[in-house]
C-alpha positions in Angstrom: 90.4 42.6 -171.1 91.3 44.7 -168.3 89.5 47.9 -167.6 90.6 50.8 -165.5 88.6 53.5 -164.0 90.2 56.8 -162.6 89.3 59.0 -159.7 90.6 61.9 -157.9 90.5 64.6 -160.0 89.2 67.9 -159.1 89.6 71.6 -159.2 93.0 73.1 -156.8 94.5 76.5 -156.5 98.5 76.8 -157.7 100.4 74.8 -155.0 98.2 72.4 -154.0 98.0 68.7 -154.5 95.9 66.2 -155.5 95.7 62.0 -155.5 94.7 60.4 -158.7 93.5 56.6 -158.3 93.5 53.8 -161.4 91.5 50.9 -160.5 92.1 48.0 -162.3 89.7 44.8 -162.8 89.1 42.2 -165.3 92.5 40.4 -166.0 95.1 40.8 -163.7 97.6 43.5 -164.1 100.4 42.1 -162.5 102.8 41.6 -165.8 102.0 45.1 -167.0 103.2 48.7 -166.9 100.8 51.3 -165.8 101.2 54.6 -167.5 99.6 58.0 -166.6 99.3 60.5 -169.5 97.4 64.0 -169.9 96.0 65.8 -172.6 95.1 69.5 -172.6 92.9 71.0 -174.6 94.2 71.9 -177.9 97.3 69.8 -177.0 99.0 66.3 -177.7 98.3 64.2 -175.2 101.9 63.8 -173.0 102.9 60.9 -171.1 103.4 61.5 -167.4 104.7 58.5 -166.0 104.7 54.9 -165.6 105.3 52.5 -163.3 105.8 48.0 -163.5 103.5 46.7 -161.8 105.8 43.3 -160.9 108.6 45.5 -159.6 107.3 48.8 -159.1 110.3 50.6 -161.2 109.0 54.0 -162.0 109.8 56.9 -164.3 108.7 60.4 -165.0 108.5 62.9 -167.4 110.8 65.9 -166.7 108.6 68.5 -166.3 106.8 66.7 -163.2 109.7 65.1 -161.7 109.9 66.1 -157.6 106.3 66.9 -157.8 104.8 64.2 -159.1 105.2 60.5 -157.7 103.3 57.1 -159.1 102.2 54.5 -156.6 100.7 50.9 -156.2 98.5 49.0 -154.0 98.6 45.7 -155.4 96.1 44.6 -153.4 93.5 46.6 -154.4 95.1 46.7 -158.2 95.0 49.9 -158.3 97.5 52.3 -159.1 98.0 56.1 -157.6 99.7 59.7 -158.9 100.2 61.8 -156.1 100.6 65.5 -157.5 102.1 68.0 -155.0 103.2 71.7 -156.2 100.7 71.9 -158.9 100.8 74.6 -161.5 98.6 75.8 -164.1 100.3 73.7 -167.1 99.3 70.7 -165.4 95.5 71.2 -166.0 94.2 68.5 -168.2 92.5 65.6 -168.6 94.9 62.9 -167.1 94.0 59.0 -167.8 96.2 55.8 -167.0 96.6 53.1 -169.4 98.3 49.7 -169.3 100.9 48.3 -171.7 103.1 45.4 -172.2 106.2 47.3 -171.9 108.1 50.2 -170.3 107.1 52.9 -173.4 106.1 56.2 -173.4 104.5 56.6 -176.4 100.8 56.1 -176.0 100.4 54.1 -179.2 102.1 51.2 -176.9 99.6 51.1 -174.3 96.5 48.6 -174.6 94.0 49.8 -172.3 92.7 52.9 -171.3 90.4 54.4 -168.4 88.3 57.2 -169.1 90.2 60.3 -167.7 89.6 62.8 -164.9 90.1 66.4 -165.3 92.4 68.4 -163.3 92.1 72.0 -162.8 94.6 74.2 -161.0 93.7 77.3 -160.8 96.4 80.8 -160.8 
């Protein structure tokens, strides 16, 4: 089983940035694709962006492309999402998750952390 913890989320004014973490432990990660998704309130949750952990291939979501950018640290197993130019439709709860494959449909993805909330305020 692996299980994955995020941190870094917070409250920031329109424009700023923040640095989500995913710490992975249990099994090993190293054959799966990390995904970061969000969920607002009242909304679907919405995938983000993911990232292989062997190769460290990424892809994003088009509405946070340029801003956004996904990062790993395999020695630590844990993977980042460094949010720059943050606007007020990014607020949500954002969570990373680990699948067998490069999908963006959350119903592919295994494991889950628990979510931190991000806030930007207008």
């Amino acid at each position: 089983q692996v299980r994955l913890a995020e941190s870094g989320g917070g409250l920031v004014q329109t424009g700023g940035s923040l640095r989500l973490s995913c710490a992975a432990s249990g099994r090993t990660i190293g054959s799966y694709v990390v995904g970061w998704f969000r969920q607002a309130p009242g909304k679907e949750r919405e995938f983000v962006g993911r990232t292989s952990y062997r190769d460290g291939n990424v892809f994003y979501t088009n509405s946070v492309k340029g801003r956004f950018t996904i990062s790993r640290d395999n020695a630590n197993n844990t993977v980042y999402l460094q949010m720059n130019n943050l606007k007020p439709e990014d607020t949500a709860v954002y969570s990373c998750a680990v699948s067998r494959g490069p999908y963006t449909s959350s119903g592919y993805y295994d494991y889950w952390g628990q979510g931190t909330q991000v806030t930007v305020s207008s």
